[in-house]
C-alpha positions in Angstrom: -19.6 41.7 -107.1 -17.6 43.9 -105.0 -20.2 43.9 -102.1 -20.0 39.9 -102.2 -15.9 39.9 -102.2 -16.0 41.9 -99.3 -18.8 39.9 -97.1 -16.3 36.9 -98.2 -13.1 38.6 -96.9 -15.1 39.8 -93.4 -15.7 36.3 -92.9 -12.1 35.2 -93.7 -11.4 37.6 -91.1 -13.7 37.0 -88.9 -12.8 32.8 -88.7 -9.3 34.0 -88.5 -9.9 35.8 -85.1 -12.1 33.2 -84.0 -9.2 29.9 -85.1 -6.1 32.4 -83.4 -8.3 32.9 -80.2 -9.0 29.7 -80.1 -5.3 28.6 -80.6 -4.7 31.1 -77.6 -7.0 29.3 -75.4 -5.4 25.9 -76.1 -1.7 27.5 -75.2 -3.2 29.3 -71.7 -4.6 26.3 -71.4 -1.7 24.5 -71.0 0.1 23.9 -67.5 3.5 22.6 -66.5 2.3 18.8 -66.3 0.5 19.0 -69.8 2.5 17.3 -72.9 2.9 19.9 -75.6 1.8 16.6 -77.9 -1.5 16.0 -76.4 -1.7 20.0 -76.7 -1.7 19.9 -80.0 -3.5 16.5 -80.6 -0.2 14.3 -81.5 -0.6 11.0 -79.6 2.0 9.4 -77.3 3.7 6.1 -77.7 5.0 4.0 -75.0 9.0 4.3 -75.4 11.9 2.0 -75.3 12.5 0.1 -72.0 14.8 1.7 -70.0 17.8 -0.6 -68.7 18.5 -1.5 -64.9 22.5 -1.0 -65.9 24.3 2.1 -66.7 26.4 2.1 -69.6 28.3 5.2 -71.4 25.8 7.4 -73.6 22.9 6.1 -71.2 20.7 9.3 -70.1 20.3 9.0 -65.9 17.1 11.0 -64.4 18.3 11.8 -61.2 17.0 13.2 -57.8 17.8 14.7 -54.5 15.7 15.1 -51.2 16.3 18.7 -49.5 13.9 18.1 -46.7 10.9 15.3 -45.2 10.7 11.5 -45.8 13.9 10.4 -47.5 16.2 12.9 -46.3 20.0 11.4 -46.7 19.2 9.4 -49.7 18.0 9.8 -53.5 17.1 8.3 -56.8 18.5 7.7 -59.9 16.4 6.0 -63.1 18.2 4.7 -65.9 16.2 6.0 -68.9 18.3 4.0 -71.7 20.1 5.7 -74.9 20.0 8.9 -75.3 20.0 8.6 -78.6 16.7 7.8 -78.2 15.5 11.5 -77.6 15.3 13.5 -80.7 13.4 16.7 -81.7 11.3 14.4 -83.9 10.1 11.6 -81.1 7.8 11.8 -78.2 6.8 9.2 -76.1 6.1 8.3 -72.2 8.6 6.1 -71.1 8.5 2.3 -70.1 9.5 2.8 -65.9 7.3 0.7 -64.5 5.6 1.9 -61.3 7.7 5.0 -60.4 4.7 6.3 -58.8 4.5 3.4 -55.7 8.3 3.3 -55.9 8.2 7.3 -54.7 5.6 7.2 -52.3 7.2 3.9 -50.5 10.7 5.6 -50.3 10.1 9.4 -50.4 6.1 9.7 -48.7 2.8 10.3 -50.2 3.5 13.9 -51.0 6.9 13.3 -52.5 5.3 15.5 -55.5 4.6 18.7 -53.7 6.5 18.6 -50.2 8.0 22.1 -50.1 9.4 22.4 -46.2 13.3 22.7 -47.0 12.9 26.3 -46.4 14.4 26.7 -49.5 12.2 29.5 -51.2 10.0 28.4 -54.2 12.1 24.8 -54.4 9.9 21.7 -53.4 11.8 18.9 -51.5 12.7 16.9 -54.1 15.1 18.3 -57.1 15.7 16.5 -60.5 17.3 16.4 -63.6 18.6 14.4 -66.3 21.7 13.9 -68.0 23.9 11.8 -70.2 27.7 11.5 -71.5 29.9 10.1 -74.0 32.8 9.2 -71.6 34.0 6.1 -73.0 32.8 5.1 -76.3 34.5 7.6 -78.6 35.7 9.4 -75.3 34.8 13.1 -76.9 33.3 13.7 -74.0 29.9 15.3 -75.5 27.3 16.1 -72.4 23.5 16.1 -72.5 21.8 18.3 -70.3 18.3 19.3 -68.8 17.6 23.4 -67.3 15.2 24.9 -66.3 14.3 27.6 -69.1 12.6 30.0 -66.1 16.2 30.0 -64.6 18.3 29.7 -68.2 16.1 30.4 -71.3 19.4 29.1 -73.5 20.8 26.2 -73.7 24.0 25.4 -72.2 27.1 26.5 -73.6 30.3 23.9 -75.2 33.7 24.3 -74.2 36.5 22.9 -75.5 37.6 20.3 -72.6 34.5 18.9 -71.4 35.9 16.3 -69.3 35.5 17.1 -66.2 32.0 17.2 -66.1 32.1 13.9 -68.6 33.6 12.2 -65.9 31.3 13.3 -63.1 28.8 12.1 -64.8 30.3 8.5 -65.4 30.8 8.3 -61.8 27.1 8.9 -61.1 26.4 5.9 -63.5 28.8 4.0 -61.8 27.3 4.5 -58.3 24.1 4.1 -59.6 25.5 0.0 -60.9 26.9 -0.8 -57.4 24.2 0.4 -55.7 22.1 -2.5 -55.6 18.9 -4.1 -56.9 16.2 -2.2 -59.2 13.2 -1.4 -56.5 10.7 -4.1 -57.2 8.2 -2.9 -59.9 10.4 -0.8 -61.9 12.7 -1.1 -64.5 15.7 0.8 -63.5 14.6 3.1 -60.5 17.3 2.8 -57.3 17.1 4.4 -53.8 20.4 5.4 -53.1 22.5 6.8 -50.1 23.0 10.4 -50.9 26.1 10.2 -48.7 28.1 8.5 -51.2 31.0 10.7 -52.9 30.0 10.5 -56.4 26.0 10.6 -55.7 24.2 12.8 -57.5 23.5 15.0 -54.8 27.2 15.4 -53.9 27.5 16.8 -57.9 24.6 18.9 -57.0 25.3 22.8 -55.6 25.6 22.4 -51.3 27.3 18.8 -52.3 30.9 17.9 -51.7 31.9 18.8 -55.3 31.4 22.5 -55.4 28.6 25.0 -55.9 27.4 23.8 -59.2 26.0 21.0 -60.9 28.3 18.9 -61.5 31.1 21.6 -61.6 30.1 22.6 -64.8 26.3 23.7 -65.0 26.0 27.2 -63.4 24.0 27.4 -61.1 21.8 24.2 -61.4 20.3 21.9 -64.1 17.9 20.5 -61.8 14.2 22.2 -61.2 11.1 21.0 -59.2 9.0 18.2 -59.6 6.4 19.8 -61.7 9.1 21.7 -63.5 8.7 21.0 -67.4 12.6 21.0 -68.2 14.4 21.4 -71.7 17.0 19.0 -72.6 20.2 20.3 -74.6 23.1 18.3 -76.3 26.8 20.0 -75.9 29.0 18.7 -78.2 32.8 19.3 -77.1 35.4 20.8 -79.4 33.6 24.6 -79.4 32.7 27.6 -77.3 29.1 27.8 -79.1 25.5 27.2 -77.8 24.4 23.3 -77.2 21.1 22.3 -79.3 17.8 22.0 -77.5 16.4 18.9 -78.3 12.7 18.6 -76.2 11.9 18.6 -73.1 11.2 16.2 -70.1 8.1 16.1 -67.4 8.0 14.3 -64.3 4.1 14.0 -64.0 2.4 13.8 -60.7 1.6 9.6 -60.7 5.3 9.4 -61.2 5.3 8.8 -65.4 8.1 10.3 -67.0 7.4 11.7 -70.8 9.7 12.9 -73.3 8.2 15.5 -76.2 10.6 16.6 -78.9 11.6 20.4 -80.1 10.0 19.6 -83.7 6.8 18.4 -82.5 5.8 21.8 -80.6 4.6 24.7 -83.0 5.5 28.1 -82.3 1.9 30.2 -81.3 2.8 31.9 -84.7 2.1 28.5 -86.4 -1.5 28.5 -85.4 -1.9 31.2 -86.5 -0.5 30.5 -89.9 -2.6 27.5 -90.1 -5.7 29.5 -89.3 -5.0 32.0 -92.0 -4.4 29.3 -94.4 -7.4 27.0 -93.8 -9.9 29.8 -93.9 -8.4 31.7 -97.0 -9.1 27.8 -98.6 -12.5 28.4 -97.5 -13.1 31.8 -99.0 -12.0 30.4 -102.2 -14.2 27.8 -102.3 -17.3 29.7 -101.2 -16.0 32.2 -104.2 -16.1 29.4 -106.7 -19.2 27.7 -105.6 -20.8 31.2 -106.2 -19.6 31.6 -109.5 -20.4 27.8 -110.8 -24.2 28.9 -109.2 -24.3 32.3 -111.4 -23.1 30.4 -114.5 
């Protein structure tokens, strides 16, 4: 009996190294323009159209050109609410063709252009961000980083407006700038020249050497950059929540992936020990019912 618990436990073990190596080959595996849902087999749902007009609590992807086709200009996308990106959702957003719309405007290698001179940076910068300027006027900020550059998220303060209004203005360049490109639902080309562009809230811009005079150094990252997303609520000097993350893929698609819906390596792990202990119990049982 004892020989036959112990074969049963050496194969526990054994499936356990097998399931946690295999969980470690589905993590290496992974790379910055991989969804962590289609990592670990969650399906992605086309989200919420975005809106071609900015209004207060509205989440703007924006963009800067540092070098090559498109210099003096940039982009902004409306994504809609930001409400709409919680911990528990994840989803590829409704843009329309943002891939066309970036090789028209910003050439055919608008991805992976890196001849700024600017070490490790490609040519084109992003980031996304969103405010509560004028609803209840608290003046709560949304931000994405780059968690190679800040592994935290951002820190509250207690006046939060100057960034709140920064922001606003960016929204409000982005309405008077024009018609959506053809195609899309909310992407503009825009002069980078403009006083409140995003670029001029951007560190080298007119604004300071920050982005947008509040997030030290940057929140922007590279195009293949996977970059978290963090809500600071005013009122407090403590750390903002990080709800997901945002990746700009390569054909120009835009998906969101929420905080809850990525396990920890630990959790497979976990799951591995706890599916093959199930199993050791049943072959246990199945042995005994066979004796009796």
């Amino acid at each position: 009996m004892i020989k036959k618990l112990l074969k049963i436990g050496a194969v526990a073990v054994l499936g356990t190294t097998m399931a946690v190596g295999a969980s470690a080959s589905v993590l290496s595996g992974m790379d910055f323009n991989t969804t962590p849902s289609a990592a670990i087999g969650g399906s992605s749902i086309l989200g919420p159209t975005p809106s071609g007009t900015y209004s207060d609590l509205d989440a703007i992807l924006g963009f800067r050109v540092l070098a090559g086709t498109g210099s003096g200009f940039e982009g902004i996308f409306d994504l809609g609410a930001v409400s709409q990106f919680t911990p528990s959702t994840s989803f590829t957003l409704s843009l329309g063709s943002i891939g066309s719309f970036m090789t028209t405007n910003f050439g055919s290698d608008w991805y992976t252009r890196s001849t700024s001179g600017q070490v490790g940076k490609t040519d084109i910068q992003w980031g996304v961000v969103a405010t509560d300027n004028s609803t209840s006027f608290s003046s709560d900020l949304w931000s994405s980083r780059n968690p190679a550059v800040r592994s935290t998220p951002w820190n509250s303060a207690a006046d939060q407006s100057g960034p709140s209004n920064d922001i606003a203005a960016v929204g409000s360049v982005f309405n008077a700038g024009g018609a959506v490109a053809a195609g899309t639902t909310s992407a503009k080309k825009l002069s980078s020249s403009n006083a409140n562009s995003w670029t001029n809230y951007q560190p080298g811009g007119g604004h300071g050497s920050i982005s947008f005079e509040y997030f030290n150094p940057t929140n922007e990252g590279n195009t293949s950059t996977v970059l978290a997303f963090d809500q600071i609520l005013a009122g407090s000097t403590n750390p903002g929540t990080k709800l997901g993350t945002f990746t700009w893929n390569s054909d120009g698609t835009v998906a969101w992936n929420g905080a809850a819906l990525v396990p920890e390596p630990s959790t497979y792990a976990m799951m591995g020990l706890g599916g093959l202990g199930l199993v050791g119990l049943t072959i246990l049982r199945r042995r005994r019912a066979a004796r009796a």
